[in-house]
C-alpha positions as CSV (number, residue, x, y, z in Angstrom):
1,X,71.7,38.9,-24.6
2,X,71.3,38.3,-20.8
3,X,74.6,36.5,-19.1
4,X,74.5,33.0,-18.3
5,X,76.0,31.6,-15.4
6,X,76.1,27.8,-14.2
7,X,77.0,26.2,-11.3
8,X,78.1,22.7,-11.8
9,X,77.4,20.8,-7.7
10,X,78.1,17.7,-8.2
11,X,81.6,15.6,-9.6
12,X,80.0,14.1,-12.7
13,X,82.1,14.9,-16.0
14,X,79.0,14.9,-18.1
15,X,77.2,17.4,-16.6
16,X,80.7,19.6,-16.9
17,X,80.6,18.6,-20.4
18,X,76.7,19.9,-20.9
19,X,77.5,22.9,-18.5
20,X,80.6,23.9,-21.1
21,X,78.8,23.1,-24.1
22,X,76.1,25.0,-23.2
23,X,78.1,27.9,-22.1
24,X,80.2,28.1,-24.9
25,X,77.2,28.0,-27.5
26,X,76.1,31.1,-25.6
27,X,79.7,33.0,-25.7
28,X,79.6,32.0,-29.2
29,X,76.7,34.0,-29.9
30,X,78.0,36.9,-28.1
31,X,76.6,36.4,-24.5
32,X,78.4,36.7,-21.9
33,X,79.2,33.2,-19.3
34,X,80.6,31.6,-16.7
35,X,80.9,28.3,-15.4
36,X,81.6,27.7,-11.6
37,X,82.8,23.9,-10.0
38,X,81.2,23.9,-6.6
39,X,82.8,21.4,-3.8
40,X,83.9,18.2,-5.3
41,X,82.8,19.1,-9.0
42,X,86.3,20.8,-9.1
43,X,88.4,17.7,-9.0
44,X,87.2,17.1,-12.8
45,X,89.4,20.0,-13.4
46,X,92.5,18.1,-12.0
47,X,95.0,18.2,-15.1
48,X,95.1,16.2,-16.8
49,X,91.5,16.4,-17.5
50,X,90.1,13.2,-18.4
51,X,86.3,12.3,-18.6
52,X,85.1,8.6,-18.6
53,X,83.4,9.0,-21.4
54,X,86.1,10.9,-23.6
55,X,87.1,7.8,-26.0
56,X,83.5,7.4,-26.9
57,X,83.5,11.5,-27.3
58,X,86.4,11.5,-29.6
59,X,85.0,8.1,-32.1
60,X,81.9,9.8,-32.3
61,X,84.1,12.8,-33.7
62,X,83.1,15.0,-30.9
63,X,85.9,16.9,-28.6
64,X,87.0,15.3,-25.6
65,X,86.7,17.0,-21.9
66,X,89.7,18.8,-22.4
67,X,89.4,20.2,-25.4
68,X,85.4,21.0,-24.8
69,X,87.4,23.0,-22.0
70,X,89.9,24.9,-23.8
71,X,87.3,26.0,-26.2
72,X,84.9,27.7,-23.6
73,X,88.0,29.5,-22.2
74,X,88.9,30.5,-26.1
75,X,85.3,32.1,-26.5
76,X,85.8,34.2,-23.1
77,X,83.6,32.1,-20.5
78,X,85.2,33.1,-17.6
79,X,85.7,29.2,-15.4
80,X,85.5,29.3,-11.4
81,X,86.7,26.4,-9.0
82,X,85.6,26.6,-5.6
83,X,88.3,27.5,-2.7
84,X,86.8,24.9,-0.5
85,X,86.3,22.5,-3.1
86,X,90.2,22.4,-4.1
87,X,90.6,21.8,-0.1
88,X,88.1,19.0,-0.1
89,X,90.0,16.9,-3.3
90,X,93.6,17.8,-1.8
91,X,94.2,20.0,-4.9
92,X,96.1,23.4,-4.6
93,X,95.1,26.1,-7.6
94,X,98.2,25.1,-9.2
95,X,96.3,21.3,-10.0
96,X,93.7,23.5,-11.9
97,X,94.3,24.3,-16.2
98,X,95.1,27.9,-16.8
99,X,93.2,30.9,-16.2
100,X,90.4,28.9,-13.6
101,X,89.9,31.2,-11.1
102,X,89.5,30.5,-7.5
103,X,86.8,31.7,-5.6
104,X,83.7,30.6,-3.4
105,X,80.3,30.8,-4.0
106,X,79.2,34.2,-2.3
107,X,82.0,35.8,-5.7
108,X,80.2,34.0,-8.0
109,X,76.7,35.0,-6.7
110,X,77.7,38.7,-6.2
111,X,78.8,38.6,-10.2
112,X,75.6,37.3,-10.9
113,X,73.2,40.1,-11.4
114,X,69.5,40.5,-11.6
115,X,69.8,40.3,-15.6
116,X,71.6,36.5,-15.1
117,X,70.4,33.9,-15.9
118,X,71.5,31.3,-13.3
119,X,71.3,27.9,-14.1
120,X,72.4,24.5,-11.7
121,X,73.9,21.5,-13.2
């Protein structure tokens, strides 16, 4: 299975949602993914992670942002923020859950090889 890697550009928590979803549907099937927050996308990973849309999420029975989170990072997808993008929503890494990596986008590019499938959210 080819890798899948998404780059989430914009700070809208249901396209992070989608983007997670997606990536963790395709970890779960034994792909591997990753998932990078470009520019001001990475303030939705400010702890605590909250989404707008998370009570209507959770009465549906569905997971909210968090936890659609911690699940991608339990099935291995590997979860970038952007080193300029922390600067730009005066956040330091520490702001960030566990295990998000920081890097920029020429990291996440070089990762990305010719196999990849590269997707934008």
């Amino acid at each position: 299975m080819r890798p899948l890697r998404i780059i989430v550009a914009t700070a809208d928590a249901e396209r992070l949602r989608a983007a997670l979803i997606v990536v963790s549907a395709h970890a779960a099937l034994g792909g591997a993914a990753a998932l990078f927050l470009q520019l001001d996308a990475v303030g939705l990973l400010r702890r605590p992670i909250v989404a707008p849309q998370d009570n209507a999420h959770r009465a549906a029975g569905l997971s909210d942002l968090a936890a659609v989170l911690a699940e991608a990072q339990a099935l291995g997808v590997m979860i970038s923020a952007c080193q300029s993008g922390l600067a730009l929503c005066g956040m330091t890494a520490e702001a960030l859950p566990p295990d998000v990596e920081v890097s920029g986008p020429v990291t996440f590019l070089q990762a990305t090889d010719d196999d990849a499938r590269l997707l934008l959210a």
